[in-house]
C-alpha positions, -999 to 999 in steps of 0.1 A, spaced: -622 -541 99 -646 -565 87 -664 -566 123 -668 -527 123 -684 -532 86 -709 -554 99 -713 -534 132 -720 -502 110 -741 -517 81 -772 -543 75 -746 -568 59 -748 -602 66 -710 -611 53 -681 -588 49 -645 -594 43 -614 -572 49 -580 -564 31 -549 -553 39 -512 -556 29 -482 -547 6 -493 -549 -31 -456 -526 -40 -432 -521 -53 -422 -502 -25 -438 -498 13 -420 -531 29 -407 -533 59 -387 -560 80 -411 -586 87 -441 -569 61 -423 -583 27 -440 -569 -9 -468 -592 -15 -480 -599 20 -517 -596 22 -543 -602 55 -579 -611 46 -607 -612 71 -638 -627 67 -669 -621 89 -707 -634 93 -733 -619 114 -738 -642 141 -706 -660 132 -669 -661 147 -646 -637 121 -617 -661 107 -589 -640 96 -554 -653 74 -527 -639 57 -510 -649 20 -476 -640 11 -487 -634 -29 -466 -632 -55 -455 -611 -86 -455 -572 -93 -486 -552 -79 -509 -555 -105 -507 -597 -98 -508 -590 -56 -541 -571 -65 -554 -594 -90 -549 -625 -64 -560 -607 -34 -591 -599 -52 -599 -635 -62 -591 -645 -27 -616 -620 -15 -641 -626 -35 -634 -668 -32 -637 -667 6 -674 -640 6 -687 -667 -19 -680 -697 5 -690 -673 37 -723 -671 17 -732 -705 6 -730 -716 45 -761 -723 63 
């Protein structure tokens, strides 16, 4: 996902995120609070990781967002 954003816009860094925030939608093997983050840079390999979060949905949001945000501030600052 974050590869297609930069393939289909004029962005330099994008990140995307998926996962289970809950309550409900897990699945063997996809537990509530499970979140995959992918970061990419034009011109740059895409580095990709997954988090098991936890709390209620609200605080798997919260994180994820932090995490997000966190990892495009660090893509950023790179040379």
């Amino acid at each position: 996902m974050a590869d297609g954003a930069l393939a289909r816009s004029r962005a330099d860094v994008a990140v995307a995120i998926t996962g289970i925030a809950g309550p409900g939608g897990a699945t063997p093997g996809k537990p509530v609070g499970m979140v995959c983050f992918a970061f990419a840079r034009r011109g740059a390999a895409t580095h990709s990781f997954t988090r098991q979060l936890a709390g209620d949905r609200a605080d798997v949001r919260a994180a994820s967002v932090d995490i997000a945000l966190e990892g495009l501030l660090r893509l950023a600052r790179e040379p």
